[in-house]
Every structure is written in structure tokens, then in C-alpha cells.
KOLLUMLUM-830653 format. One record per residue: chain; residue in three letters; y, z, x of N, C-alpha, C in turn. Coordinates in steps of 0.2 Angstrom, whole numbers, always signed. Atoms other than C-alpha are relative to their C-alpha. Layout:
# KOLLUMLUM-830653
c_r_nnorth_nup_neast_canorth_caup_caeast_cnorth_cup_ceast
A_ALA_Y_Z_X_Y_Z_X_Y_Z_X
...
This chain:
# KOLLUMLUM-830653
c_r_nnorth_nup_neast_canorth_caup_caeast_cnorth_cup_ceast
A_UNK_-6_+0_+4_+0_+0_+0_+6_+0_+4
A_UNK_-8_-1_-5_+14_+5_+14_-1_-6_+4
A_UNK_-2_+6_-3_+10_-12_+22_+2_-3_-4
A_UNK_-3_+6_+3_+13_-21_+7_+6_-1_-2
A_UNK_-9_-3_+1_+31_-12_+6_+5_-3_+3
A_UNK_-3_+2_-7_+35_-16_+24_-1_-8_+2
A_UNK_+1_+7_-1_+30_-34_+23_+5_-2_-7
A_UNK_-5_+1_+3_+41_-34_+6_+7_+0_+1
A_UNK_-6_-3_-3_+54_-26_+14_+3_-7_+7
A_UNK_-2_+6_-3_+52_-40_+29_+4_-6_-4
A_UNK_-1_+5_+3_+53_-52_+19_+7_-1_-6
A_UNK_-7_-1_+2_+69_-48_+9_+8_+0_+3
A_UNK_-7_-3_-5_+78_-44_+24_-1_-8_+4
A_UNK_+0_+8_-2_+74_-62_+31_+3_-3_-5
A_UNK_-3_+4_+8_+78_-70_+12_+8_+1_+2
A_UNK_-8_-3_-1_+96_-59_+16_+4_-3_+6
A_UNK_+0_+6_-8_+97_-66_+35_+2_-4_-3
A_UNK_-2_+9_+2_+97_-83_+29_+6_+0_-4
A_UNK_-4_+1_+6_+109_-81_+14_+4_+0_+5
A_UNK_-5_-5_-4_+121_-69_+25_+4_-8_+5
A_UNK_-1_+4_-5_+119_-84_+38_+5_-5_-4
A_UNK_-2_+5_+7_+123_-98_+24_+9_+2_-2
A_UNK_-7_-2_+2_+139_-90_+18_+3_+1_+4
A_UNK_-6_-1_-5_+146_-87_+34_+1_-7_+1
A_UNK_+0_+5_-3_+142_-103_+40_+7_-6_-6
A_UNK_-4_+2_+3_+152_-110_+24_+6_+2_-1
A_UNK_-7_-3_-1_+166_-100_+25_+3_+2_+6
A_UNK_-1_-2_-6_+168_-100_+43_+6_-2_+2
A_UNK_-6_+3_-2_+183_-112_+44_+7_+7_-6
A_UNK_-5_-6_+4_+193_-97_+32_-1_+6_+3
A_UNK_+1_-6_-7_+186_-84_+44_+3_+2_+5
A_UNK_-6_+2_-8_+194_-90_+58_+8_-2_-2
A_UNK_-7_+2_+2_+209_-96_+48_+5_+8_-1
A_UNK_-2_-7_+3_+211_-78_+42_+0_+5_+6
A_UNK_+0_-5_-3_+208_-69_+58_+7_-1_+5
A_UNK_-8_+0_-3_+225_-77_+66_+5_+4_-5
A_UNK_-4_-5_+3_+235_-63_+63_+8_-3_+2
A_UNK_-7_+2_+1_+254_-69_+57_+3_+6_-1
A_UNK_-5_-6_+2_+260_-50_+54_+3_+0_+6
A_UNK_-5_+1_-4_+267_-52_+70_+6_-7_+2
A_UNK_-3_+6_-1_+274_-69_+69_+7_-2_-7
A_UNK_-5_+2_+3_+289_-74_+60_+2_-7_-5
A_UNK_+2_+8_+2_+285_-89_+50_+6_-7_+0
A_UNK_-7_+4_+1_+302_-93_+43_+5_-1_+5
A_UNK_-2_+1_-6_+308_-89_+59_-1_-7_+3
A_UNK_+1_+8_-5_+296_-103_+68_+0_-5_-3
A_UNK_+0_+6_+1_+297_-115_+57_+6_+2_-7
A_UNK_-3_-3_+7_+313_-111_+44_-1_-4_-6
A_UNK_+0_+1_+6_+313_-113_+25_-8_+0_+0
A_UNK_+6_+0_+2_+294_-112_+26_-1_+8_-1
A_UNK_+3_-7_+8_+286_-95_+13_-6_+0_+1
A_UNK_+8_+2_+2_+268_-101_+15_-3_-4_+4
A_UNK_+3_+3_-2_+253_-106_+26_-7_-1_-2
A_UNK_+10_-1_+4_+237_-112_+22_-5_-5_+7
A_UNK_+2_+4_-2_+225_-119_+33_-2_-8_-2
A_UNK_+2_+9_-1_+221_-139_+37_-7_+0_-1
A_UNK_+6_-1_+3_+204_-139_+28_-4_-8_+1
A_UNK_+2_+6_+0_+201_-159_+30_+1_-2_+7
A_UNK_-3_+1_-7_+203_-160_+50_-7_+5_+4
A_UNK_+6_-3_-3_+187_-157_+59_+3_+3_+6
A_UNK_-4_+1_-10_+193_-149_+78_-7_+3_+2
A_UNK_+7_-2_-4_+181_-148_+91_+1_+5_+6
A_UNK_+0_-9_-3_+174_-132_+99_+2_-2_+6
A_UNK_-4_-1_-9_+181_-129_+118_+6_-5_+1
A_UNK_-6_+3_-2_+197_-139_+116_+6_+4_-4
A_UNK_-8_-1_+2_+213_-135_+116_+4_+4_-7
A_UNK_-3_-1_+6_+219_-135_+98_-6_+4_-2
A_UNK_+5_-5_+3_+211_-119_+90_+1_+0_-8
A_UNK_+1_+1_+8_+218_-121_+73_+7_-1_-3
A_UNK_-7_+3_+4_+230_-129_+60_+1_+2_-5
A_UNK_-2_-2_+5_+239_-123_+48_+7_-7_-4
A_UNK_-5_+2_+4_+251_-132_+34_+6_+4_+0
A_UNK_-4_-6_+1_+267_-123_+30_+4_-5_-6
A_UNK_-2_+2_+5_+274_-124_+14_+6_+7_-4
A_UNK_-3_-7_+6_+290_-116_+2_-2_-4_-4
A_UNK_+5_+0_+7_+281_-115_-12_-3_-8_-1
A_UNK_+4_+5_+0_+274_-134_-15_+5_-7_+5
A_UNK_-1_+8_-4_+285_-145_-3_-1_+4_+8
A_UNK_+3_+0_-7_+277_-147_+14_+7_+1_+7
A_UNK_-6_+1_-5_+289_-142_+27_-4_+1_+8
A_UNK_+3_+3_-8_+278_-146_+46_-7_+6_-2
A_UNK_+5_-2_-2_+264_-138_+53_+0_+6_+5
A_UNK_+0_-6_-4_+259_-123_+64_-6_-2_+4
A_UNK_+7_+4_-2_+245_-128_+77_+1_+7_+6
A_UNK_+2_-7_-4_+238_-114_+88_-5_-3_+6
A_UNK_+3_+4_-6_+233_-119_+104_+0_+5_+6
A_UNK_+1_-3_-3_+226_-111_+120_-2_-4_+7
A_UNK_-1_+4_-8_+231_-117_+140_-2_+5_+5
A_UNK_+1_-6_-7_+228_-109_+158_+6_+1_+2
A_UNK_-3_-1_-4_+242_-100_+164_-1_+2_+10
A_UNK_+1_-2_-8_+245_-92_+183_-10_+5_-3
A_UNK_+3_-4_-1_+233_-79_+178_-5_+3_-7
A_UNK_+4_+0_+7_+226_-80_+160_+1_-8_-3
A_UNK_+0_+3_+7_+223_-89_+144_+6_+3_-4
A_UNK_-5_-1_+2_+239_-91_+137_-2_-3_-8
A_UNK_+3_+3_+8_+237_-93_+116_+8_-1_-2
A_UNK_-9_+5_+3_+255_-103_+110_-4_-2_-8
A_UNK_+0_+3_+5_+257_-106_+93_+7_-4_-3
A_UNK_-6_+4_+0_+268_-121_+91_+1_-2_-8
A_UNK_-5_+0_+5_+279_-125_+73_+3_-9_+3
A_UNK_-3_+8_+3_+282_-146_+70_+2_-1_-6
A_UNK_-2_+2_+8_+292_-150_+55_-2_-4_-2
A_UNK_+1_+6_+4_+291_-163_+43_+4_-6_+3
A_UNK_-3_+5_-4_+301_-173_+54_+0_-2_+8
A_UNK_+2_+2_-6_+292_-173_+69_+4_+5_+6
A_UNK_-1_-6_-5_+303_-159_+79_-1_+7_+2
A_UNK_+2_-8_-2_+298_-144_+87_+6_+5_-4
A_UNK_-6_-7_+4_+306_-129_+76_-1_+7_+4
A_UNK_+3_-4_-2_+298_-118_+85_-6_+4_+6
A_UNK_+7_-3_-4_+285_-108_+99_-1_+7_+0
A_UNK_+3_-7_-2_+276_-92_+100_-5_+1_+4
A_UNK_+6_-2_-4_+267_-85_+113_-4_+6_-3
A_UNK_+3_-6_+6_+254_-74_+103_-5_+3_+7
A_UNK_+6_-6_-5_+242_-69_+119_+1_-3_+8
A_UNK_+5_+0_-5_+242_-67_+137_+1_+4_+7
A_UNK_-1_-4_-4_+242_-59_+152_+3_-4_+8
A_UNK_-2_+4_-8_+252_-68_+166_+3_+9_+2
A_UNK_-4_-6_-6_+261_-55_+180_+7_+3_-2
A_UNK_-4_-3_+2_+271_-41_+175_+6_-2_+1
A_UNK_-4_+2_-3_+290_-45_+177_+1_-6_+1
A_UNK_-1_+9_-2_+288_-64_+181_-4_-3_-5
A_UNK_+3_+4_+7_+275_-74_+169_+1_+3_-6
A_UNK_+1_-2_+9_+274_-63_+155_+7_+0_-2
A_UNK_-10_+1_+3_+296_-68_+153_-2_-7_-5
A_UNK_+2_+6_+4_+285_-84_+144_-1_+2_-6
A_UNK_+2_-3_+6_+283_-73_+129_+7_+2_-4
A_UNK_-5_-3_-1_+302_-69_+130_+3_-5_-5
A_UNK_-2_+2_+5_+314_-77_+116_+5_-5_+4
A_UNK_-5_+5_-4_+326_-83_+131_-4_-7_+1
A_UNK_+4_+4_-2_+312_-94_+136_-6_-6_-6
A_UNK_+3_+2_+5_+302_-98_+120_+6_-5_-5
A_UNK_-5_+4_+4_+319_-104_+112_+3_-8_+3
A_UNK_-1_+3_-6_+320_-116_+126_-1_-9_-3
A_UNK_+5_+7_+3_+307_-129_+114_+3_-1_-6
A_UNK_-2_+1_+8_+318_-126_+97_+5_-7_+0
A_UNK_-4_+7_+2_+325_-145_+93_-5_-5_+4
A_UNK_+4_+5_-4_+314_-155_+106_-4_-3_-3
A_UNK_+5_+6_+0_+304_-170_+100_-6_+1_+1
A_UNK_+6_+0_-1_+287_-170_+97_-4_-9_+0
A_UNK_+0_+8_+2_+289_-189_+98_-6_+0_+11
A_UNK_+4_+2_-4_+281_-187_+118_+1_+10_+3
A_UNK_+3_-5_-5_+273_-174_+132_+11_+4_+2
A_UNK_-7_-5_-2_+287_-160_+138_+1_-1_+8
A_UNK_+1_-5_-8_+290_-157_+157_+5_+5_+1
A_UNK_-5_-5_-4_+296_-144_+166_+3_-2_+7
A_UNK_-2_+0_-4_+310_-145_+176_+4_+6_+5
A_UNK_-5_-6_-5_+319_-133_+191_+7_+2_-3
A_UNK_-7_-2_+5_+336_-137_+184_+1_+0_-6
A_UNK_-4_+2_+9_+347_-137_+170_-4_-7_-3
A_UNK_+6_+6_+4_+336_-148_+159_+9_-7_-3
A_UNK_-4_+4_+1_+346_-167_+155_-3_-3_-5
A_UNK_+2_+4_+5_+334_-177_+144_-5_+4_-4
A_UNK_+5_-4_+5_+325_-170_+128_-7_+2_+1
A_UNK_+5_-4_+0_+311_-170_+135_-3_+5_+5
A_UNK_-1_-6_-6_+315_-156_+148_-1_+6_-1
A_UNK_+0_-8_+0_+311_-138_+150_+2_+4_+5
A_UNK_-4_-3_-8_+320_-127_+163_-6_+4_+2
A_UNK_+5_-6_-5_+306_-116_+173_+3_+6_-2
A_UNK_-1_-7_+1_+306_-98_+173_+0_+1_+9
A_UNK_+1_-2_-7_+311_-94_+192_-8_+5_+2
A_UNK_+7_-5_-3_+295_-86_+201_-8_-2_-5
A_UNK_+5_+1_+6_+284_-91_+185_-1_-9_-2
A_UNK_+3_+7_+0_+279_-109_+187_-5_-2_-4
A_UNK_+5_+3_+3_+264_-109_+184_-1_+4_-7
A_UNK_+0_-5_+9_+265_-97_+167_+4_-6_-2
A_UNK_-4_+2_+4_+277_-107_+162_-3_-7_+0
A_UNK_+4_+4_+1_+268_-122_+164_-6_-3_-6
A_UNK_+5_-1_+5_+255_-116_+155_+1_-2_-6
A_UNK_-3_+0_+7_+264_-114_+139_+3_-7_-1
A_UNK_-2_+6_+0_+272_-132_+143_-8_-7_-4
A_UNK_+9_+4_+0_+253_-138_+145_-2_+0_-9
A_UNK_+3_+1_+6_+249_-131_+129_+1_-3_-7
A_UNK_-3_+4_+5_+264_-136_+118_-2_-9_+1
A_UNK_+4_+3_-2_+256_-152_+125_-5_-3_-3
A_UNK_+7_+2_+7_+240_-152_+116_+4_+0_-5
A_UNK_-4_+0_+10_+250_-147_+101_+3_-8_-2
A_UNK_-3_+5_-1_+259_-162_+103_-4_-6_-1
A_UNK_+7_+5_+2_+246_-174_+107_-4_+0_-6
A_UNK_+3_+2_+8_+236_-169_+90_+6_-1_-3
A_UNK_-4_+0_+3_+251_-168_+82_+1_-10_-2
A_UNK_-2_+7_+0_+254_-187_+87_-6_-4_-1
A_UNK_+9_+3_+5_+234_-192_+83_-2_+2_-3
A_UNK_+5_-3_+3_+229_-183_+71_+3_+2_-7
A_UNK_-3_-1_+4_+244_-177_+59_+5_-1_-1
A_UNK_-7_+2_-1_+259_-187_+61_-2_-7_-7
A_UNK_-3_+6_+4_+263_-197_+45_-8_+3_-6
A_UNK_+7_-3_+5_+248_-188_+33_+4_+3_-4
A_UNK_-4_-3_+4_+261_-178_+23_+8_-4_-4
């Protein structure tokens, strides 16, 4: 009798595995959508007149690249850009940028949501004087960093001592860009 409990018992808890498995597997793109935390981000901030994000649910992305995840952004039903979460190599970490493109193709915005460059010097990549640096700039091509005073749009001024952090984040708004420009430019 106690084996036939303990094999009903298997056998249920295998039946539950499976489901358990199942349902994550189908709601895994809202898993992950949900576990980017916006309580520290300022939406209206990065992307103004936007109230509302919802994930890109028809946009397959592939694992170990760059773009971690997309979001729409919406006040209330008209589409105002996009939010794309992306992750580069800085000096000394994984840098996680979440880039803000409007409905007209320019950068409204960048946040740096994770990382650990060198106290003092890279981690000034997180900083408002430097993340404000991407607000108006064209997502029409690739960014670069420059040393000086930036002259053509597509320019970034360096963060003295922090090259390559700052690169980073260059890098990543980069991918953001490049999907941006294959994969969601002209869909809205």
C-alpha cells in the first residue's frame, strides 16, 4: 500500500514538473519583461509625454546578444518611441543601458541601470552630466566618442580618465541603435 502512495505521489509531482515547466515556458517573455525594474527609472523623464510601457511581444531577440529587451511606450494609446535595454563591456564590468528612441527616430534619452566600472572615474557613466550628453542625438547612425568638445551629431565627449566605461555605454547605445534601425524603425 505505502508503495502505491509513493509512486502516486511520483507521479503527480512529475504531472506538476511538466505543467509548472509549460507555463513558465509560455509566459517567459512577461517574466523577464516584468523583472526589469522601472521603479528606479523615470519614464517620462527618458522618453517625455510617455505614461506607459508594455513589452514588444512580436519581436523574437536572440539569447547572448546585446539587446536584452524592448519595450513600447505609450500615453495612454498614442505610441510615443521605444525603450530598448541593452548590455556592453565596459573597463571593468557589464554595463546594462537602457536607451529611449522616440517616434521620430531621436534619442530622448539613456539610463545606465547596472554596473560596476572604478569608483570615481567609470562609474561618472551613470551620472546625469554624462547620460544627458545622448538627449537629441539621431538614432539615424552609430555614436562615437570624442576627446573634445563634440562638433557633429554624431559626437560624444569622453569622460576624462574613463574611456573605456564610457565607451561602453557608447557601444551599447550602439546596439540599441542598430536594432532600432533593423528591426523597429517605421513599424509604428
Amino acid at each position: 500500500m505505502n508503495i502505491r502512495w509513493g509512486l502516486q505521489l511520483l507521479i503527480l509531482l512529475v504531472i506538476f514538473s511538466i505543467v509548472t515547466g509549460a507555463v513558465y515556458k509560455t509566459l517567459e517573455d512577461r517574466i523577464l519583461a516584468n523583472s526589469m525594474d522601472f521603479d528606479d527609472i523615470d519614464i517620462p523623464n527618458l522618453l517625455p509625454g510617455a505614461s506607459s510601457i508594455s513589452p514588444t511581444e512580436d519581436i523574437e531577440l536572440i539569447e547572448d546578444e546585446p539587446v536584452e529587451t524592448i519595450y513600447e511606450a505609450y500615453d495612454e494609446d498614442i505610441f510615443k518611441g521605444y525603450i530598448i535595454k541593452v548590455e556592453s563591456q565596459g573597463y571593468s564590468s557589464i554595463i546594462t543601458t537602457v536607451v529611449a528612441i522616440d517616434n521620430e527616430g531621436g534619442i530622448s534619452g539613456i539610463d545606465v541601470l547596472d554596473q560596476n566600472e572604478t569608483e570615481g572615474l567609470g562609474d561618472k557613466i551613470a551620472n546625469d552630466e554624462y547620460t544627458d550628453r545622448f538627449r537629441g542625438k539621431t538614432a539615424a547612425s552609430p555614436l562615437n566618442l570624442v576627446e573634445d568638445e563634440t562638433i557633429a551629431d554624431d559626437e560624444i565627449q569622453n569622460i576624462t580618465g574613463a574611456t573605456k566605461s564610457a565607451q561602453g555605454v557608447i557601444t551599447g547605445v550602439n546596439y540599441a541603435i542598430e536594432f532600432y534601425n533593423s528591426q523597429l524603425k517605421g513599424r509604428k
